[in-house]
N, C-alpha and C positions, 0 to 999 in steps of 0.2 A: 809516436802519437802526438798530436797539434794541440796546443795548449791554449785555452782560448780566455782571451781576457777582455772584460767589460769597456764598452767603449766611455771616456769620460760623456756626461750631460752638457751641452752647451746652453747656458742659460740666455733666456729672449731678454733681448737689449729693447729696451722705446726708443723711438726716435721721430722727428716730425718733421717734416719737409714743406719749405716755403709757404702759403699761407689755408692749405689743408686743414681740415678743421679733424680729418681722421689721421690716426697713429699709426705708423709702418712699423714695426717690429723687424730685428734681426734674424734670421730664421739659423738655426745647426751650420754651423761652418760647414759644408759638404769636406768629403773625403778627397783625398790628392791622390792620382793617379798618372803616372808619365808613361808615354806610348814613344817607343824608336822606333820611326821608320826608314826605307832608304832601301833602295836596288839591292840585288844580288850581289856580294862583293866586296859591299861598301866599308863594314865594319858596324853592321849594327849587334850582334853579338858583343863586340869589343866593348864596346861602349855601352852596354845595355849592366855589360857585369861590370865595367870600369866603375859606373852610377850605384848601381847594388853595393860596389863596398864603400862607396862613398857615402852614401844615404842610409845603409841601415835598410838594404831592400832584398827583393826578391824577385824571379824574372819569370813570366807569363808566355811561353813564347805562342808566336800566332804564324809560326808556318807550317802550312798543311801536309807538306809534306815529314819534315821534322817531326812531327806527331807520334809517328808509328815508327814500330820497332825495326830495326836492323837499316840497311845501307849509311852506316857512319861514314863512309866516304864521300857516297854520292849524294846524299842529303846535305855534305861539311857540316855535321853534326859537331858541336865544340866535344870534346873530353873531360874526361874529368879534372886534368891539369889545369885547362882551359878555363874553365870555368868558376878556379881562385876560390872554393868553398861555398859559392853564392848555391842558395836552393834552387831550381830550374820544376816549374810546373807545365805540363802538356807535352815535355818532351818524352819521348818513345814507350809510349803509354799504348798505343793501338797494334792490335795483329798486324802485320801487312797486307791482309785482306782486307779487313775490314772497311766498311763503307763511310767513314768519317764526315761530315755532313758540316753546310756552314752553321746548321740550326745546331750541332751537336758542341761547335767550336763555342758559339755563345753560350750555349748553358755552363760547358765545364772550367769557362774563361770568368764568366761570373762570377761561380763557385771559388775559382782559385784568387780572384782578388779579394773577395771578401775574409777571404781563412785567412789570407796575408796581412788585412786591416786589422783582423780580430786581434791579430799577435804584433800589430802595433808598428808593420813596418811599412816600407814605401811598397808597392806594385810597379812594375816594368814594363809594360807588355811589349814585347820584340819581335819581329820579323815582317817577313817578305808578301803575305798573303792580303794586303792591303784589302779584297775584299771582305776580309773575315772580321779584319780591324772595321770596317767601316759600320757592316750589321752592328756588329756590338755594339758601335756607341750610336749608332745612330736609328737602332732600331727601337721604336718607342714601346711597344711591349717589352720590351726587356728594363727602360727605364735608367737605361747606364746615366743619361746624362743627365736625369734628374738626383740621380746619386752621388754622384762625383766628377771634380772636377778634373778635368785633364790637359795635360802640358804633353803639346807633339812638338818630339823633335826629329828633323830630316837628315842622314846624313848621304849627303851628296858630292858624286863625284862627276866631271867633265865625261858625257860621253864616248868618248873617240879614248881616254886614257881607263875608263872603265871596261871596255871591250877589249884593250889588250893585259887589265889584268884577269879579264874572266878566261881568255885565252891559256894566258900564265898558269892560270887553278887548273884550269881542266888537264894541262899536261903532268903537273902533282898531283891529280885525282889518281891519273892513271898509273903515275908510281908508288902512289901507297894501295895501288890496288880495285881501281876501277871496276878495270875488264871483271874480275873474279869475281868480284861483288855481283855484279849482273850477270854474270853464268849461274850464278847458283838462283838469280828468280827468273832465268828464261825457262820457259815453259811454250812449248809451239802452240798448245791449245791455248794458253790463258790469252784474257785480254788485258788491251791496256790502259783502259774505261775507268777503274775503280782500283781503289787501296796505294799501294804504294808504288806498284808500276806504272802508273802515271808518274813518275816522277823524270825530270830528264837526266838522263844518263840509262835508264834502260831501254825502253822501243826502241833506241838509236841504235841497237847494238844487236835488234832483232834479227837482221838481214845475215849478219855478220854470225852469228852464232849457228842458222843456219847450214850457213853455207860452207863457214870455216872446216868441214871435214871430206868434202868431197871438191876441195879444189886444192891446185899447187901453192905453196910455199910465195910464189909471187902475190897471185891473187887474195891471197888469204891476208897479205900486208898492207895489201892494196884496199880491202872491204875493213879491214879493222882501221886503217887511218882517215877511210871517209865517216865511217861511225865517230870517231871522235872529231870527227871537222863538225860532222852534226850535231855532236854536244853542244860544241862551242857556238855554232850559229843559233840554234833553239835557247843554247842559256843567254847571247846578247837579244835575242827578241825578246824574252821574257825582262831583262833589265830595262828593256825601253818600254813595253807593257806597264813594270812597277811606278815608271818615272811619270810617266801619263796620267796611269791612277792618281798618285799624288797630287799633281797640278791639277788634278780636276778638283780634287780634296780641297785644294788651298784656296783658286781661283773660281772654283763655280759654287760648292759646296758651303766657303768663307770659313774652313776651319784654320786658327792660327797657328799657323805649324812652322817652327821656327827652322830655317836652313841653314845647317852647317857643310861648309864648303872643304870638302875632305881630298882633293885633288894633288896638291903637294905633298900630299901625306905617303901618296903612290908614287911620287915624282923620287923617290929621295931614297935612301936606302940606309941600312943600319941605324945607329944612332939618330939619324938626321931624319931620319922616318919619324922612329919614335919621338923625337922633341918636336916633329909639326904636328902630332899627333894631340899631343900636350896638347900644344899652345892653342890648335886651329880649330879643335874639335871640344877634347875633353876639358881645359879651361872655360869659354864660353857656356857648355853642358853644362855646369856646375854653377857658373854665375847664374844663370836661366833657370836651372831650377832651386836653387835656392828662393832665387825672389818668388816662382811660384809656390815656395814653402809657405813661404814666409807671407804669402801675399793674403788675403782675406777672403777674395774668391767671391762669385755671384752669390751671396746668401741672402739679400731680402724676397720680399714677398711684396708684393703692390697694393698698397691699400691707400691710394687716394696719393702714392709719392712721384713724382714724375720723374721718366728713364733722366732726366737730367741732375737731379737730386740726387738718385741713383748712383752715376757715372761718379758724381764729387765724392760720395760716403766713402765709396770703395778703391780709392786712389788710394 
């Protein structure tokens, strides 16, 4: 049971700006909210729980598929090892069927940052569904951003080295268990419209399920290795789809969304992994938001103070 504690009052500062004869007030420090985004692949999980134990957080996640219960493989659902103790909100929470909706993501997405501010820690929101993240904060009925402030961070990797490690996963999807995973939701009649079959790693494998009992031993190796070539192609289009969203996020939209270049990180292996990990990603993370802890955030209100006034206060 969630234990809910009263948020401190922020008392109204006066303040007066250049030769305004009205008084601008300080208005409630908004609330801090950090959102990770970044392609399929990338490490925003990693980094999402890396942050949670750092900050005294909790992680929001916002991929749509992740949502609903079962396919831990084909979703790369983290574990519970994984996951270093951190609370994890929206994950496998829905039927497999069920019709999970982006109007459905925002309300229960709300819901879960607020329960998390109540109890006094940071919010996370993580993953891949870039437009779910976008409604949210940028749907004005819902009010996110007159709520809270938010610090996006991107982690990004060199296309061409992100497509051969999306390649890499999908060949460990299928040894921890791919194929099985989607035999047990192929269904000839269902479709693959709504709930969790949508997700890729199953339709790809529609053909092949099929077929797999009325043909030879050749062929049957031959339609299971084009199903998984088509994993792998469907999951680099959708990496380049993620990458798109974003730059449109950053460049059309103007949200500050800070990029961490996570490309060496894939370059390197064992130890040498992990310490450019550190250094390239999770150090910078931590400097960033820190100062967005620490920082004071848009909190006036305009009454007669000019955006220039503004700009200095809040430095």
């Amino acid at each position: 049971m969630s234990m809910f504690i009263s948020k401190p009052i922020h008392p109204f500062l006066q303040i007066r700006a250049g030769n305004s004869h009205h008084s601008s007030r300080l208005l409630p420090s908004k609330d801090k909210v950090v959102v990770v985004m970044g392609a399929t692949g990338t490490g925003k999980s990693r980094l999402s729980i890396d942050l949670a134990t750092q900050f005294n957080g909790e992680v929001v996640n916002s991929d749509k598929m992740q949502v609903y219960e079962g396919l831990d493989v084909i979703t790369n659902r983290i574990t519970a090892e994984e996951s270093c103790g951190v609370p994890h909100h929206l994950l496998g929470i829905m039927h497999p069927s069920a019709d999970f909706t982006c109007t459905d993501f925002c309300n229960m997405a709300s819901s879960a940052v607020a329960s998390i501010l109540d109890r006094q820690k940071l919010p996370i929101i993580a993953g891949g569904s870039n437009s779910y993240i976008e409604a949210l904060i940028d749907n004005e009925n819902s009010g996110f951003r007159s709520k809270y402030d938010c610090c996006y961070l991107w982690v990004d990797v060199l296309m061409t080295v992100l497509h051969q490690i999306i390649s890499e996963r999908a060949d460990q999807m299928v040894e921890k268990g791919m194929v099985e995973e989607a035999r047990e939701m192929f269904n000839p009649n269902a479709k693959y419209s709504t709930g969790i079959r949508r997700a890729i790693g199953v339709p790809e494998f529609d053909n092949y399920f099929r077929l797999e009992a009325r043909v030879n031993e050749e062929t049957r190796s031959k339609l299971l290795q084009e199903a998984i070539y088509e994993v792998k192609i469907n999951s680099c289009k959708l990496a380049c789809r993620q990458q798109d969203k974003i730059l449109r996020l950053r460049n059309d939209k103007g949200w500050d969304i800070q990029r961490l270049d996570a490309t060496d990180v894939f370059l390197k292996y064992g130890k040498e992994s992990n310490k450019a990990w550190k250094e390239l990603v999770l150090k910078p993370s931590k400097e960033i938001i820190s100062r967005f802890l620490n920082s004071s955030g848009p909190k006036f209100y305009n009454s007669g103070t000019t955006l220039k006034a503004m700009a200095t206060l809040t430095r």
